[in-house]
C-alpha positions in Angstrom: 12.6 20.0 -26.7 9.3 21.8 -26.8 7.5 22.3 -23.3 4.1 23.1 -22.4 1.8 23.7 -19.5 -2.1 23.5 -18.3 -3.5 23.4 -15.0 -7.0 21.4 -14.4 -9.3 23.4 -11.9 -13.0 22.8 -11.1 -13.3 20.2 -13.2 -12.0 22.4 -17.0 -8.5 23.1 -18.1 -8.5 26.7 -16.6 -4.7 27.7 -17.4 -2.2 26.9 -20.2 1.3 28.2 -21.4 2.3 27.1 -24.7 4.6 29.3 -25.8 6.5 27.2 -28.5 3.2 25.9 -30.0 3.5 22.0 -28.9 1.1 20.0 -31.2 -0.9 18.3 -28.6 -1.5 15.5 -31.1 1.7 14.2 -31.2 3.5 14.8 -28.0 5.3 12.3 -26.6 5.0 12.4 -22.6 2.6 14.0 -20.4 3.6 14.5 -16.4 0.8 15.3 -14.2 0.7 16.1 -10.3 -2.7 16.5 -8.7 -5.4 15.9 -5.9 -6.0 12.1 -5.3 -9.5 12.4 -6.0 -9.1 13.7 -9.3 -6.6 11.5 -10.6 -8.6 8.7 -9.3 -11.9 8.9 -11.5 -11.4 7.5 -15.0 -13.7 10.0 -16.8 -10.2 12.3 -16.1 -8.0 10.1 -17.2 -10.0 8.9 -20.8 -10.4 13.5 -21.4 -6.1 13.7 -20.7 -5.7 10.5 -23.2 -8.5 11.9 -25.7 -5.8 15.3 -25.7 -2.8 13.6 -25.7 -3.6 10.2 -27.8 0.4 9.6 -28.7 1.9 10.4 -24.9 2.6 7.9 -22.4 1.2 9.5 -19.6 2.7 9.6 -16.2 0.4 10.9 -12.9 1.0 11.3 -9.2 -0.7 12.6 -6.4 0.5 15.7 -4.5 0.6 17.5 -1.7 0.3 20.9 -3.9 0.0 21.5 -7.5 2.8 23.6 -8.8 1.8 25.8 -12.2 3.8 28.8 -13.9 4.5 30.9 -10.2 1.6 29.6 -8.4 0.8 26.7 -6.1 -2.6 25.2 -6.0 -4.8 22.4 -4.2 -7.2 20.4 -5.2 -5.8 20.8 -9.3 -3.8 18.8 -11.7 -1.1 20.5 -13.1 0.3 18.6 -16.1 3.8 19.0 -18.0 3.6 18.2 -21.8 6.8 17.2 -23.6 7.6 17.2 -27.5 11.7 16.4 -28.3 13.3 17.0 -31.7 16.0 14.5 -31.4 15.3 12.7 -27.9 13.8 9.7 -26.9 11.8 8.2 -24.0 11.0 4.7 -22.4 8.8 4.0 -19.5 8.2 1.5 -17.0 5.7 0.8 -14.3 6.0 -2.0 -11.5 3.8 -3.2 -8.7 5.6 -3.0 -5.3 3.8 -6.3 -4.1 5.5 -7.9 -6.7 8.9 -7.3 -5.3 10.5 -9.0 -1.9 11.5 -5.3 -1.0 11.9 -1.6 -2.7 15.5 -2.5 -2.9 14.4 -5.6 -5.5 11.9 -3.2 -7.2 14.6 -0.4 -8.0 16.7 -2.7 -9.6 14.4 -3.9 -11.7 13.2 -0.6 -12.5 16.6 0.7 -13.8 17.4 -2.9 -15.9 13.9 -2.1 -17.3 15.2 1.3 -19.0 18.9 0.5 -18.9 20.6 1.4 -22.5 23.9 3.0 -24.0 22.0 6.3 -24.3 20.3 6.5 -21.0 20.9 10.0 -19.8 18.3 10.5 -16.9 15.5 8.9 -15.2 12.5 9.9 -13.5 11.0 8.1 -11.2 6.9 8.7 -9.1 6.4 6.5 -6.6 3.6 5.3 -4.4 5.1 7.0 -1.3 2.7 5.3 1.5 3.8 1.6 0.8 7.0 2.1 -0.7 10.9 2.6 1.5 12.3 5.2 -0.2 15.8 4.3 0.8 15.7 1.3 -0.1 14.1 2.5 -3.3 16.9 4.7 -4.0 19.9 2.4 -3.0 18.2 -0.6 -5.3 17.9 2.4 -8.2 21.5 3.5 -7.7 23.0 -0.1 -7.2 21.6 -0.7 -11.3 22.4 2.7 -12.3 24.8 3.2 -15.5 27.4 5.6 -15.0 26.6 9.1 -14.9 23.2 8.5 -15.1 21.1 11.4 -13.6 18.1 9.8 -10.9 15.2 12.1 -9.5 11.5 12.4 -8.7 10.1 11.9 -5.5 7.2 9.6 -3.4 3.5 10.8 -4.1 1.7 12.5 -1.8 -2.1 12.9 -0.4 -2.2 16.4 1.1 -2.1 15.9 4.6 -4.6 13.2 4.8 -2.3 10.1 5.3 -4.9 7.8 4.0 -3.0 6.8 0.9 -1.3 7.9 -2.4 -1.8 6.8 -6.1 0.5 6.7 -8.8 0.3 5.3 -12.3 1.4 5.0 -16.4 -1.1 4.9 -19.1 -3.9 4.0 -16.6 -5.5 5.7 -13.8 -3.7 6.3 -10.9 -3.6 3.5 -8.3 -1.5 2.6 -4.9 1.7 0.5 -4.3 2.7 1.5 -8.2 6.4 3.0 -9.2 6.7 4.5 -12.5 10.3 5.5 -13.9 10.9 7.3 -17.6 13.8 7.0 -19.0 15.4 9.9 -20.6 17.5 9.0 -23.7 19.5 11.2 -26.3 23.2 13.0 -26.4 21.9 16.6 -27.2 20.3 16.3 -23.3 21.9 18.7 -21.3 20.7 17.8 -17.6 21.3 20.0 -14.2 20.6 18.9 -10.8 20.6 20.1 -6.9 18.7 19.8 -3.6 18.8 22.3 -0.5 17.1 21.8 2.8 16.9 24.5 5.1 15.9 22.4 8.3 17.9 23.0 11.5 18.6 20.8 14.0 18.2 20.8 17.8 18.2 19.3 21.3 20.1 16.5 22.0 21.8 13.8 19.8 19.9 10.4 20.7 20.3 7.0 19.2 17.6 4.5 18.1 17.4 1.4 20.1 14.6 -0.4 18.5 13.5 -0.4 14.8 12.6 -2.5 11.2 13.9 -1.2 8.4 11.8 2.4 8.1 9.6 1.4 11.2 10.4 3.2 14.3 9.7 1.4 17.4 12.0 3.4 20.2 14.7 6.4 20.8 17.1 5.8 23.6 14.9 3.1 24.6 12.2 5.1 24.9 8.6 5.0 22.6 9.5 7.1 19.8 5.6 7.8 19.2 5.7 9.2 23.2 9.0 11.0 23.0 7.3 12.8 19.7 4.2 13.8 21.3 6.5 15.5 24.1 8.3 17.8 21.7 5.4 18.2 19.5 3.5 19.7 22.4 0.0 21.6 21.1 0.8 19.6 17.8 0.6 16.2 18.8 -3.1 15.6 18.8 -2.6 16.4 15.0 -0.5 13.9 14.4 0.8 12.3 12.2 0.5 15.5 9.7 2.1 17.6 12.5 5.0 15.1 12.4 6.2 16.9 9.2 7.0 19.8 11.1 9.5 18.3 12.7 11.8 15.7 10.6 14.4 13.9 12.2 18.3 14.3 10.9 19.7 10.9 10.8 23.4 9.9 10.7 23.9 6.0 10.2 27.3 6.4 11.5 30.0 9.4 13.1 31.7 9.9 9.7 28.2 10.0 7.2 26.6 13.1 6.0 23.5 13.5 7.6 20.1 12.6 6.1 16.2 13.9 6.4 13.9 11.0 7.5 9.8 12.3 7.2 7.0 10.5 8.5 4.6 8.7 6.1 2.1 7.2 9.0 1.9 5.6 11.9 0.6 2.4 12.0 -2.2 0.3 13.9 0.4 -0.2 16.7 1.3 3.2 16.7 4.4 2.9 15.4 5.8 5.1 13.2 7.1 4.6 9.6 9.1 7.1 7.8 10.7 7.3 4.3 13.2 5.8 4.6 15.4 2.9 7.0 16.2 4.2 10.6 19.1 1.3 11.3 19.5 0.4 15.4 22.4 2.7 16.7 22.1 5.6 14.4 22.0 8.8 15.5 19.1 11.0 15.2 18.1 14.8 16.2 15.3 16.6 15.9 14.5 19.0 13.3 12.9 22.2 12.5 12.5 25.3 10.2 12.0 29.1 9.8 10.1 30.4 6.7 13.4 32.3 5.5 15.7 29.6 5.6 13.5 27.3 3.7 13.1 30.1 1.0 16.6 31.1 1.1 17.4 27.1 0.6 15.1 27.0 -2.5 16.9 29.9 -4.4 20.3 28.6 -3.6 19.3 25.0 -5.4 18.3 27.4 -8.9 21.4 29.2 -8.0 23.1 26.1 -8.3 21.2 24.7 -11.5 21.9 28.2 -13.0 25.9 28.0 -12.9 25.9 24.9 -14.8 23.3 25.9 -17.5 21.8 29.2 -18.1 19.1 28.2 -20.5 17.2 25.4 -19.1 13.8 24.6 -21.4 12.2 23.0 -18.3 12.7 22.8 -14.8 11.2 20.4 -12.3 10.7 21.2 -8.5 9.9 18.7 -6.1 9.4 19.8 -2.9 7.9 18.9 0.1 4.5 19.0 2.2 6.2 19.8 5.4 7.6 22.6 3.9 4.1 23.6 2.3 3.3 22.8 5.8 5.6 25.4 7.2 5.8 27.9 5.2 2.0 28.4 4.7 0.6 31.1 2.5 4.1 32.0 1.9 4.6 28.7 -0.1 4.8 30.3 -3.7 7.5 32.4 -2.3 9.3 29.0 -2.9 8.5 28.9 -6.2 8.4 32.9 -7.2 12.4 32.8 -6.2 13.2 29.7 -8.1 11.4 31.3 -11.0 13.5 34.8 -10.2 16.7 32.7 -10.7 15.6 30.6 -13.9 14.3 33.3 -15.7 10.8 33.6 -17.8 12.0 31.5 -20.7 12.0 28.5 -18.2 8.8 26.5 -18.1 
């Protein structure tokens, strides 16, 4: 596999690493993460197809464009692939066609399934779309040992609405998912957080799937605002601040649940399904632990393969959130850990 980078920036390709000499010509998949606004006009789109005429091409807005040890805004930062002996397959689905996200996963995964199937990728619309449900529909159609990331798109911290899309310019409600194939890929994986919890344990009393209507009987919106304090009049971005840890029942593992909005009714919808009678806490983090949780995933990667081509980070706008100018910190440790020969 041969792995190249540019970064889009006031409107010219301003930044490119292509070490291994990837013929732009003929590569095979382009990945892009950028600014909503960017992605959405077609006159970018038609210049990334003119450059890449053989690529499917796969682009999501972000919350922050990661390139080489940097992390940008208002940029596309694009990912171009070229294998030797791999293949690919994509698939893009409306989520409007679909009763559910569960429905749509599955039928993602069906779409791509195949003896060879080693990974798959998925970008998804992340206002409209339960990523839960999402997940558990993608893992109920998944083939044995069959690596599943990627994450939900994001819009800054605007909340107004995010915009996915394969082959064609970016639109919302869209889920895209590339299937890796091949036997020679070698694939790592692992995810830190480096929230904390605090106060009290309370249970939810009233919800709909990932709708949140009330804690311990209680608004949830209200009880929010209280702990938010001098944050709550900027909700709902101030919301990512402060995540709640959910735990469906005494014996599960405990889970992150961010906000993606809150509705007309101010309620608030997260990312994934709050069931009645789970437990939840409230969450927070410092700038170290968030760092330290960053290198420990690379650490992780690192002792299963030492010499990764290509390395994808998803992370997450509360943590840009949090960790403020400090956010390439994230990235500079993760780099530390991979080495320079990692893209």
């Amino acid at each position: 596999m041969r792995v190249a980078k540019l970064l889009y920036k006031n409107g010219k390709w301003e930044s490119e690493r292509n070490d291994k000499g990837v013929d732009y010509q003929s590569a095979v998949l382009v990945l892009g993460y950028g600014a909503r606004n960017i992605l959405e006009d077609p006159i970018f789109f038609c210049e990334v197809k003119k450059m890449f005429p053989k690529a499917d091409i796969a682009l999501s807005s972000s919350s922050g464009e990661i390139f080489c040890n940097e992390v940008f805004d208002d940029t596309v930062a694009i990912t171009v692939l070229e294998f030797s002996s791999s293949q690919i397959r994509t698939a893009q689905i409306d989520i409007n066609d679909f009763q559910d996200s569960f429905e749509a996963g599955n039928r993602l995964i069906e779409n791509l399934s195949d003896d060879h199937l080693k990974w798959v990728f998925v970008l998804s619309d992340g206002s409209n779309v339960n990523g839960s449900k999402l997940v558990e529909g993608l893992n109920n159609a998944r083939p044995d040992k069959v690596l599943i990331s990627g994450g939900l798109a994001g819009d800054s911290d605007k909340f107004e609405k995010t915009v996915v899309g394969l082959n064609q310019v970016p639109a919302s409600d869209k889920i895209v998912a590339i299937g890796f194939y091949g036997d020679q890929l070698e694939l790592v994986h692992a995810s830190y957080g480096g929230w904390e919890s605090f106060g009290l344990e309370r249970t939810v009393t009233k919800s709909e799937k990932n709708i949140l209507y009330e804690i311990d009987n209680r608004n949830a919106l209200d009880l929010y605002k209280k702990y938010l304090g001098k944050y709550a009049e900027e909700l709902p971005g101030s919301a990512l601040l402060f995540p709640l840890s959910l735990k469906i029942s005494e014996d599960s593992d405990p889970v992150v649940r961010t906000i993606l909005s809150i509705n007309d009714e101010g309620n608030m919808i997260f990312a994934g399904d709050l069931p009645e009678g789970s437990k939840v806490r409230f969450m927070k983090a410092n700038m170290d632990r968030l760092i330290d949780a960053a290198n420990a995933a690379a650490e992780a990667c690192l002792a299963i393969n030492s010499g990764a081509s290509l390395a994808i980070i998803v992370s997450c706008v509360g943590r840009k959130l949090v960790l403020g100018e400090r956010i390439a910190e994230e990235v500079e440790i993760v780099r530390e850990v991979l080495g320079s020969k990692t893209i």
